[in-house]
VMD Tcl script that draws the C-alpha trace (Angstrom):
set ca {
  {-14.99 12.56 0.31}
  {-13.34 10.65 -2.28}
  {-15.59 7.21 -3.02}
  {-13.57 3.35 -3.61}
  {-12.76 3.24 -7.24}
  {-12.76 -0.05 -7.80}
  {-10.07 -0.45 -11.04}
  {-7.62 -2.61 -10.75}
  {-8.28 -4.33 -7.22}
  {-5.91 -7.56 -6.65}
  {-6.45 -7.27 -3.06}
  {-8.95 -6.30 -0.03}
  {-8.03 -6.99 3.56}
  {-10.86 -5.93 6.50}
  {-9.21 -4.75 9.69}
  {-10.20 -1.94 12.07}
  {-13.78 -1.23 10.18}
  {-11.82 -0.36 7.37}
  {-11.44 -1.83 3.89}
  {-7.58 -2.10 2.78}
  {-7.23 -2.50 -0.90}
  {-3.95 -3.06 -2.89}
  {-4.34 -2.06 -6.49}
  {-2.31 -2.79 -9.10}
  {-2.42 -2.26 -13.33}
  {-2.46 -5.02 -15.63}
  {1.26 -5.53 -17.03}
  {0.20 -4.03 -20.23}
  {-0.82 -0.73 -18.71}
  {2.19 -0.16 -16.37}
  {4.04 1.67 -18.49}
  {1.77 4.78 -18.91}
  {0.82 4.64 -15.31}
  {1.71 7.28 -12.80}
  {5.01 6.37 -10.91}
  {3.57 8.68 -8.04}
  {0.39 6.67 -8.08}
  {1.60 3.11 -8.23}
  {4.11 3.84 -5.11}
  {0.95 4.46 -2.99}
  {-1.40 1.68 -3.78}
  {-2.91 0.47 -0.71}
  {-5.84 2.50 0.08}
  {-8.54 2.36 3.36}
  {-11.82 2.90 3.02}
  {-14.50 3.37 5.84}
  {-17.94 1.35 5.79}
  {-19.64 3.56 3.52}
  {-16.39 3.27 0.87}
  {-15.46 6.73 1.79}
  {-11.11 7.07 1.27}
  {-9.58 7.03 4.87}
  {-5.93 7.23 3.76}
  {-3.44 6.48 1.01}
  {-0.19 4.92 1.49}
  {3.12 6.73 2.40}
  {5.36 5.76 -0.35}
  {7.96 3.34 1.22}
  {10.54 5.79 2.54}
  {13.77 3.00 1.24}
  {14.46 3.28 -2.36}
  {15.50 5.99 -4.80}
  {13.09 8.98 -5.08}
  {12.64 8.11 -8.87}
  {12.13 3.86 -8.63}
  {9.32 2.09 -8.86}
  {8.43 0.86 -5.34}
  {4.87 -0.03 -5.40}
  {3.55 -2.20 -2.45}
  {3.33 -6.19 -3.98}
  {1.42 -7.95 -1.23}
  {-0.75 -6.81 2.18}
  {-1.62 -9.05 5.05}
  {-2.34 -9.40 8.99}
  {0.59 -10.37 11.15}
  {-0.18 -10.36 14.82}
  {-3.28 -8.25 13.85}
  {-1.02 -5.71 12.68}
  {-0.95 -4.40 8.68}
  {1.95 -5.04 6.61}
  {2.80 -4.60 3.32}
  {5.09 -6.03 1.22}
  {6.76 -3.98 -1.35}
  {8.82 -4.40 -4.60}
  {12.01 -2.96 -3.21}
  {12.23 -6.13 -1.03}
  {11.03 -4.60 2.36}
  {7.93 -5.30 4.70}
  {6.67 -2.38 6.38}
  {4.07 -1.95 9.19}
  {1.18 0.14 8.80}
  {-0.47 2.21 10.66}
  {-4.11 1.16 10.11}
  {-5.43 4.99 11.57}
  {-3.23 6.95 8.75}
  {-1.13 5.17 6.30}
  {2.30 5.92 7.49}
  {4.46 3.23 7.34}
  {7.46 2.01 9.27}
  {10.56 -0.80 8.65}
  {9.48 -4.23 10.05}
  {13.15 -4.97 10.72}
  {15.20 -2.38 11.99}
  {18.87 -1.43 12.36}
  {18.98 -3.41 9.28}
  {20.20 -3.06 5.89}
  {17.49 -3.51 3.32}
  {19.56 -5.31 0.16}
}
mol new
graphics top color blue
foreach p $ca { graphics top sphere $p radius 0.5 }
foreach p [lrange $ca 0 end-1] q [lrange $ca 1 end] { graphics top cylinder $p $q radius 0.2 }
display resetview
């Protein structure tokens, strides 16, 4: 198992025994930073900081943008992250995959 490597932390949320950490690079290093990397960057870690899951990249968006995830938080005492496209989606605390908070509607 794959241990919490703790670079570039802005956030850590607690919720279902697991850790939920948002990283993100400093501005200066974002432009030699994996695209593929920085659209999954919430992670969950179990007690002993073993990786649970990674982030499905937001499913919105163009295959090639940037869409990393901006902000996590508890609504309801359900996971949501905000991303950079503009779009809040729910996630599924057990594996990652993520789904619309609104739907039937148009993101932009």
């Amino acid at each position: 198992m794959c241990s919490m490597d703790r670079s570039y932390i802005r956030q850590i949320i607690e919720v279902s025994k697991l850790k939920v950490v948002r990283k993100y690079p400093p501005d200066e290093e974002l432009v030699n930073y994996p695209q593929k990397k920085l659209n999954r960057n919430v992670e969950a870690y179990d007690q002993d900081e073993n990786l649970v899951w990674v982030i499905e990249e937001a499913p919105d968006g163009g295959e090639n943008q940037d869409k990393a995830y901006m902000n996590i938080w508890l609504e309801e005492d359900r996971l949501v992250a905000g991303n950079w496209i503009g779009i809040d989606y729910l996630v599924d605390v057990n594996t990652g995959a993520v789904s619309s908070v609104k739907t039937n509607v148009r993101p932009w």
